[in-house]
C-alpha positions in Angstrom: 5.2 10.6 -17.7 3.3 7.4 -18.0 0.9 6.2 -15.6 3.6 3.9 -13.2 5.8 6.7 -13.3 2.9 9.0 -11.7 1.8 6.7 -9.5 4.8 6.5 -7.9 5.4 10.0 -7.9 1.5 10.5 -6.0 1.9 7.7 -3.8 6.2 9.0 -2.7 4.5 12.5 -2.1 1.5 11.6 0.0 4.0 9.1 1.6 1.8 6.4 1.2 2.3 2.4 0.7 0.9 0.2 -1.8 1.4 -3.4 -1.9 -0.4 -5.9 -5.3 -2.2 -9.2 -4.7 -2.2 -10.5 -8.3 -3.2 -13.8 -9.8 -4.0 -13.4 -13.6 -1.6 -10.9 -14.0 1.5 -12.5 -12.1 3.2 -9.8 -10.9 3.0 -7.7 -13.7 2.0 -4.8 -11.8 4.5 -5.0 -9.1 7.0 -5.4 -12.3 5.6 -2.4 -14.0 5.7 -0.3 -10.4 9.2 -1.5 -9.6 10.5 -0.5 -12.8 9.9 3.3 -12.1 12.9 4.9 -10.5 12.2 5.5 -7.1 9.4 3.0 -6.1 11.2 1.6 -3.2 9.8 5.1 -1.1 6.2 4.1 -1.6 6.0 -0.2 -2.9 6.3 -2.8 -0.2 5.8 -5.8 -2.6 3.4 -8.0 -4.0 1.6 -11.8 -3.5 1.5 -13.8 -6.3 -1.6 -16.0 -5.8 -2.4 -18.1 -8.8 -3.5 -20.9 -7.1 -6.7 -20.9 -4.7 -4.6 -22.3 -1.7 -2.9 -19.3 -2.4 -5.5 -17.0 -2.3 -6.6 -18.5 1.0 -3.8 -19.1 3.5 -1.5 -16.3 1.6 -3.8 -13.8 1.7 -7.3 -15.1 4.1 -9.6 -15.2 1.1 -12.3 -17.0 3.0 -12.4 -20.8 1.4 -16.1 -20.6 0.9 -15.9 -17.2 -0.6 -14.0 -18.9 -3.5 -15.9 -22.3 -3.5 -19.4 -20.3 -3.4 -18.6 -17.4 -6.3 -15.3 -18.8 -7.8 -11.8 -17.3 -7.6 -12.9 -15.1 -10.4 -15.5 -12.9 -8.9 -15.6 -9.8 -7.3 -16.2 -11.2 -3.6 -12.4 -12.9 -4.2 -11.2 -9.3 -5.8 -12.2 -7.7 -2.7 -10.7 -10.2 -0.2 -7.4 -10.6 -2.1 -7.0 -6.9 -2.1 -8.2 -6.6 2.0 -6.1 -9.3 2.6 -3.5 -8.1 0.8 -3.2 -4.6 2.2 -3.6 -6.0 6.0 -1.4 -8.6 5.3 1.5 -6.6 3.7 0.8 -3.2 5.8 0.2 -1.1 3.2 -1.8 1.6 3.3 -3.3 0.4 -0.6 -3.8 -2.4 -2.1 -4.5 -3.3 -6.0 -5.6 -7.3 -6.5 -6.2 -8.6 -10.4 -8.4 -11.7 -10.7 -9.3 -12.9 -13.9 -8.7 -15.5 -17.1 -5.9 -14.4 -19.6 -6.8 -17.1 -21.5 -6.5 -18.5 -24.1 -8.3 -21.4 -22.2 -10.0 -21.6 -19.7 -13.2 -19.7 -20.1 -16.4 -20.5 -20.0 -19.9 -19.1 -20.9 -20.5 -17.5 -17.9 -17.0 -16.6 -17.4 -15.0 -16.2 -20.3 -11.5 -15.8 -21.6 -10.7 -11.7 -20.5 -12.9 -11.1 -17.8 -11.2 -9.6 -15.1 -11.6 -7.8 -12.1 -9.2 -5.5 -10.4 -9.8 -4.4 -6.6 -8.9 -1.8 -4.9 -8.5 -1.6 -1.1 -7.3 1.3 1.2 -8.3 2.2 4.7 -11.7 3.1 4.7 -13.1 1.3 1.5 -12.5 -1.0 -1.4 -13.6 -0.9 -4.7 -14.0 -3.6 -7.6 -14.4 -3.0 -11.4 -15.7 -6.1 -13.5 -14.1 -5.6 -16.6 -13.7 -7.5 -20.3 -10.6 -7.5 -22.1 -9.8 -8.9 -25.7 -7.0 -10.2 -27.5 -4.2 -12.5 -26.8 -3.2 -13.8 -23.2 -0.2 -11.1 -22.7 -2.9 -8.4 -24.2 -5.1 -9.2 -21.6 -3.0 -9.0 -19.0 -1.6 -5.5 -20.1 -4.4 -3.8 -20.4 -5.4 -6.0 -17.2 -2.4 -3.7 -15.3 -2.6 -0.4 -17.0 -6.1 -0.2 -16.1 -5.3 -1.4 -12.6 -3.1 1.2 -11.9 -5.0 4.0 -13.3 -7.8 3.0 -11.4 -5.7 3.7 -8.0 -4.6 6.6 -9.5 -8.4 7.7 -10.3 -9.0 6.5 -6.4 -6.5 8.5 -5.0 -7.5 11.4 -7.3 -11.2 11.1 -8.0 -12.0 13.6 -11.3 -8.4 14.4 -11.8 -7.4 11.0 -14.0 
């Protein structure tokens, strides 16, 4: 069973919701989710905010959040994934911010740097991570990680 598949299954029999806010990605993990058999019981659907106005009126990223640490940052993974679970009424929410590439990088922030957030009820969580290869590599391992992170929230030591 790959990880989609047992996300699905976790999420049906806790009878919990998730919803994605994804930029870098776009949509790839709602399309990954929604392929699974089944993901209608627990995925409520997904924002697709590439662009900053986006991120703002979409999801209530705070404009000076994004103009002070830049739409890739963990502030903006945190927003996009608050925002995106009290928008949306889920219970979870995963957001991806990041630059696939192959342009668009700089020293400071460069091509494959991502960071996924996740935000539930109590808490939210961001990893800063650094992916390699081409622009569809990075986004790939950009959503498997994504959603084994959720499944390592929802089951902390047994992922």
């Amino acid at each position: 069973m790959n990880s989609a598949h047992r996300l699905v299954q976790v999420l049906s029999e806790r009878k919990l919701t998730l919803c994605t806010a994804e930029s870098c990605t776009g949509g790839g993990v709602a399309t990954r989710i929604t392929s699974v058999p089944g993901a209608s019981a627990c995925y409520l659907g997904s924002v697709v905010a590439y662009a900053n106005q986006l991120k703002i009126h979409a999801l209530g990223v705070p404009e000076q959040t994004i103009a002070t640490h830049g739409a890739v940052s963990e502030p903006v993974a945190v927003a996009m994934a608050r925002g995106g679970r009290e928008r949306l009424l889920a219970d979870y929410c995963i957001s991806i911010t990041g630059i696939a590439g192959p342009g668009g990088g700089s020293p400071e922030k460069p091509v494959g740097l991502v960071f996924i957030g996740i935000a539930g009820a109590a808490h939210a969580v961001v990893e800063e991570l650094h992916f390699h290869g081409s622009r569809a590599e990075i986004q790939s391992q950009a959503i498997d990680h994504a959603i084994a992170m959720l499944l390592d929230f929802l089951n902390p030591g047994d992922v």
